[in-house]
Rosetta silent file (secondary structure, phi, psi, omega in degrees, C-alpha in Angstrom):
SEQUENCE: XXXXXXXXXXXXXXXXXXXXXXXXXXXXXXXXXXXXXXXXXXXXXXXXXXXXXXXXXXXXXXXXXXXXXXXXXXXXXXXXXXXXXXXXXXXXXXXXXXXXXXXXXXXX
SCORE:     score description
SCORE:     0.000 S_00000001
   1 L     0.000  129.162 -165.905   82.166  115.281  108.728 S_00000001
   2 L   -92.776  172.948  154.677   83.465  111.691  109.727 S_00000001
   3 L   -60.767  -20.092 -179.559   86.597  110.689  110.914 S_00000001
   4 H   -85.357  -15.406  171.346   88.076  109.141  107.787 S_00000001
   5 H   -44.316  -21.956 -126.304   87.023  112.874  106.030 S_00000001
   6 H   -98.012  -20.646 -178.311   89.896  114.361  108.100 S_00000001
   7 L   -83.682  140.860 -167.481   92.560  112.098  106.067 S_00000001
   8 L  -134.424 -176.169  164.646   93.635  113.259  102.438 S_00000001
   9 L   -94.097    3.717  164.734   96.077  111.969  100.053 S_00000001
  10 L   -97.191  -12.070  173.084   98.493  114.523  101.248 S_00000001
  11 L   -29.173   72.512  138.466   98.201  113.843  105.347 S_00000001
  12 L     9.172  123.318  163.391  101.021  113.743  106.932 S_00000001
  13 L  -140.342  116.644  165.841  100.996  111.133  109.712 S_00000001
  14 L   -62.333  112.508  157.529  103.930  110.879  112.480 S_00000001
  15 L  -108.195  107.222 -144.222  105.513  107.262  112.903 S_00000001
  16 L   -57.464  146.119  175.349  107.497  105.916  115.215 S_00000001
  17 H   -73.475  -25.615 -172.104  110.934  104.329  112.997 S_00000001
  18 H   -99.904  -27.214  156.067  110.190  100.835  114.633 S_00000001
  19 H   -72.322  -45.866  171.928  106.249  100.850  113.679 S_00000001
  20 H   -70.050  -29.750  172.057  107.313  101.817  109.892 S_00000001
  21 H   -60.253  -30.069 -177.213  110.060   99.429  110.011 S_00000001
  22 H  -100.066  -12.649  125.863  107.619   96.760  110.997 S_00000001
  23 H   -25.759  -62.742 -163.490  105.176   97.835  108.258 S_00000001
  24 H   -86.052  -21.650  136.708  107.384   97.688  105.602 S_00000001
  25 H     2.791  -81.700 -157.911  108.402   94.234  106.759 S_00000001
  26 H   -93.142   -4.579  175.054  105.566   92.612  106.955 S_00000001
  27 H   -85.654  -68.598  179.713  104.588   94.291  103.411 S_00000001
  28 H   -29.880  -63.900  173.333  107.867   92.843  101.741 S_00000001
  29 H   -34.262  -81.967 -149.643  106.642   88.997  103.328 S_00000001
  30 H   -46.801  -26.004  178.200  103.614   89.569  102.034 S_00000001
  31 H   -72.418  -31.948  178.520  104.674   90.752   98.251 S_00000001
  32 H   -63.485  -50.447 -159.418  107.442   87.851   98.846 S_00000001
  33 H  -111.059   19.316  135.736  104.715   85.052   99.143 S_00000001
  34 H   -70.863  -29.052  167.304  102.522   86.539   96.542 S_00000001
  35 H   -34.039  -76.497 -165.145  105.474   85.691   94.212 S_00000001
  36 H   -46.436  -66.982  176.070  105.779   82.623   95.195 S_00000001
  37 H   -41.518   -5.163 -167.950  102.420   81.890   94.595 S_00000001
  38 H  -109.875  -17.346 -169.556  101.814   83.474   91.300 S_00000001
  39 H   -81.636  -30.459  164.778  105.167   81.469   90.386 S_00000001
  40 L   100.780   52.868  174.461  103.084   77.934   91.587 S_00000001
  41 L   -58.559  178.700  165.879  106.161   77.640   94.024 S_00000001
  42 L  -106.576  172.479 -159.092  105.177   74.476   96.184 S_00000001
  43 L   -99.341   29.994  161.398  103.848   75.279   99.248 S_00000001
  44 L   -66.896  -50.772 -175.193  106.425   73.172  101.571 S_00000001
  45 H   -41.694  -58.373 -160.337  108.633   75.834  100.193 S_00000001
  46 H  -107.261   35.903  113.302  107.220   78.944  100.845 S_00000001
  47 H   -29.492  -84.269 -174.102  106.196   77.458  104.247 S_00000001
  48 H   -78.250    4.062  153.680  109.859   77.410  105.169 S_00000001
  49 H   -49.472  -75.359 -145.583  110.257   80.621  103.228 S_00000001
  50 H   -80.907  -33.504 -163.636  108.270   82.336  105.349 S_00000001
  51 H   -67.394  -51.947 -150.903  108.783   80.187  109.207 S_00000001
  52 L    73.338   16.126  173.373  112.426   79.777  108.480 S_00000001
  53 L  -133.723  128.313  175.673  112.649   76.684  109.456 S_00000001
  54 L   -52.373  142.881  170.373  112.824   73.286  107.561 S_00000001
  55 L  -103.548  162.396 -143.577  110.213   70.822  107.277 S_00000001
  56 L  -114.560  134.663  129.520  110.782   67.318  107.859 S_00000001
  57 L   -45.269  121.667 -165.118  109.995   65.000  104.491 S_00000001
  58 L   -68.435  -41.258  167.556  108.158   61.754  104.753 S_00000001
  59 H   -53.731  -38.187  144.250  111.088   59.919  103.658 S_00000001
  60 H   -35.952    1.786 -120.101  113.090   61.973  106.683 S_00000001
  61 H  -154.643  -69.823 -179.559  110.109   60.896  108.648 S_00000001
  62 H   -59.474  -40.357 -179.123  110.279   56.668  107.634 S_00000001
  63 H   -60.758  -32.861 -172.160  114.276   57.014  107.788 S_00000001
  64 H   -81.005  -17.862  160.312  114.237   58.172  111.582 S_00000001
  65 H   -37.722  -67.313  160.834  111.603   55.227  112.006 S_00000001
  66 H   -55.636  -30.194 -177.929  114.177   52.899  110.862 S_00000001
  67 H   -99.502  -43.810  159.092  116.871   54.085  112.671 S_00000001
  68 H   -59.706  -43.731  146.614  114.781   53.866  115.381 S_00000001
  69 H   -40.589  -29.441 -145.826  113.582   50.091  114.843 S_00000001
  70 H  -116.268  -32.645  173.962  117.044   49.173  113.983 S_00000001
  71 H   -66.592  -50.324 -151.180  118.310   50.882  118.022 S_00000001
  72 H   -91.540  -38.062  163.714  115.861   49.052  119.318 S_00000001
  73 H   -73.566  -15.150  173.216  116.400   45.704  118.160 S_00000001
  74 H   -70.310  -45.053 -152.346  119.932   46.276  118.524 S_00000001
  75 H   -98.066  -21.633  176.057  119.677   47.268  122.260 S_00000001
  76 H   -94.770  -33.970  177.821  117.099   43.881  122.817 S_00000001
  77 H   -80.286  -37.167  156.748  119.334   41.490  121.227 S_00000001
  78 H   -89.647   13.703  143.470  122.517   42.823  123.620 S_00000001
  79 H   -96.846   -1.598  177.958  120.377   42.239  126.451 S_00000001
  80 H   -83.353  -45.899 -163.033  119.821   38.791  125.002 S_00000001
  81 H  -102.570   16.359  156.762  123.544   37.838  125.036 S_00000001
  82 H   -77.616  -34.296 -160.645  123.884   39.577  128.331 S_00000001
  83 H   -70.391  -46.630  177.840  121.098   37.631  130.066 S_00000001
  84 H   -38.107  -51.735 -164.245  122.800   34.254  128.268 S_00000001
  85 H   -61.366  -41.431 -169.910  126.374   35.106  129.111 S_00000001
  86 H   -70.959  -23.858 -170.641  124.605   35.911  133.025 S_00000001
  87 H   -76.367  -38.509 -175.590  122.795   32.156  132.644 S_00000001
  88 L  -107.303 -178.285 -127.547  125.864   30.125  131.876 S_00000001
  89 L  -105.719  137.206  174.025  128.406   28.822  134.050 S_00000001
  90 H   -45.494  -43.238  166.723  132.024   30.648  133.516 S_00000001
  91 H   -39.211  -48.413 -165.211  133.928   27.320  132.283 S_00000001
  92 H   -80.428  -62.364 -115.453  131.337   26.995  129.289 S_00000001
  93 H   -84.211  -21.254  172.259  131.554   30.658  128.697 S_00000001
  94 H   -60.282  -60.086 -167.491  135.724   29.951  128.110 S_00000001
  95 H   -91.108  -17.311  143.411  135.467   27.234  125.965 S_00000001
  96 H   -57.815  -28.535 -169.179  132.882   28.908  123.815 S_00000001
  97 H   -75.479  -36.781 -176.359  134.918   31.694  123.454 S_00000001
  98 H   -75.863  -28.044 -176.515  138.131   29.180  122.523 S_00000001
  99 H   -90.969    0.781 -177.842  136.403   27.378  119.957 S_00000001
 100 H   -66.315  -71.483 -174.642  135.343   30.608  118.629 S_00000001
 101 H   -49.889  -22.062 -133.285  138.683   31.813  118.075 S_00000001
 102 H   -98.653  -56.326  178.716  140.009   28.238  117.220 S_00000001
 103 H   -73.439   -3.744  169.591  137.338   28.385  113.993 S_00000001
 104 H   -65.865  -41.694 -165.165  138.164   32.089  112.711 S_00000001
 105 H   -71.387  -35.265  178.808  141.507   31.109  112.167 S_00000001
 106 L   103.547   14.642 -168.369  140.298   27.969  109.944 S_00000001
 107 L  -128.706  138.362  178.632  142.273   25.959  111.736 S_00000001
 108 L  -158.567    0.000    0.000  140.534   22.614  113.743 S_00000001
C-alpha cells in the first residue's frame, strides 16, 4: 500500500486559511486567463491582466523618441545662441536687440 492509497475522495486534509487562500487565488488567475484565451483576447491584454501593469505601445515607444529628439535639439540650439551671445561684443548685442524690436513693430 503506497502513499497516494492512503488518500480517498472523502480525506479530510487540514489547511492553513492563508495556503487555501493562496490556492484559490492562483486557481481563479488561472480560470481568468483561460477565458481570455478561449475568447482570442489579445495577448498584450491579458499580459496586463494578469502583471497589472500597462505595456508601453510602439507608437508610446516612437512618441517618447520624439520628444526626446525634439529636447535635444532644443537644448543644442540654446547653447548655440548662448555661445554667440558669449562671442559678440555687448554694443552689437544692443543694437541687434533694437533693430529687433524696431522691425516687430513694422515700423523702419
Amino acid at each position: 500500500m503506497g502513499f497516494i492509497d492512503c488518500f480517498t475522495p472523502e480525506t479530510k486534509i487540514e489547511v492553513k486559511f492563508a495556503d487555501f487562500f493562496s490556492l484559490v487565488k492562483e486557481a481563479t488567475k488561472a480560470e481568468l486567463l483561460m477565458n481570455a484565451v478561449n475568447c482570442n483576447v489579445p495577448h498584450a491584454f491579458i499580459r496586463e491582466t494578469m502583471t497589472g501593469t500597462q505595456e508601453e505601445t510602439p507608437e508610446q515607444q516612437e512618441i517618447k523618441v520624439i520628444n526626446a529628439t525634439i529636447l535635444a535639439n532644443a537644448a543644442a540650439l540654446e547653447e548655440r545662441d548662448r555661445q554667440k551671445e558669449e562671442d559678440q561684443d555687448p554694443e552689437q548685442v544692443q543694437e541687434d536687440q533694437a533693430e529687433s524690436e524696431g522691425t516687430d513693430n513694422g515700423n523702419e
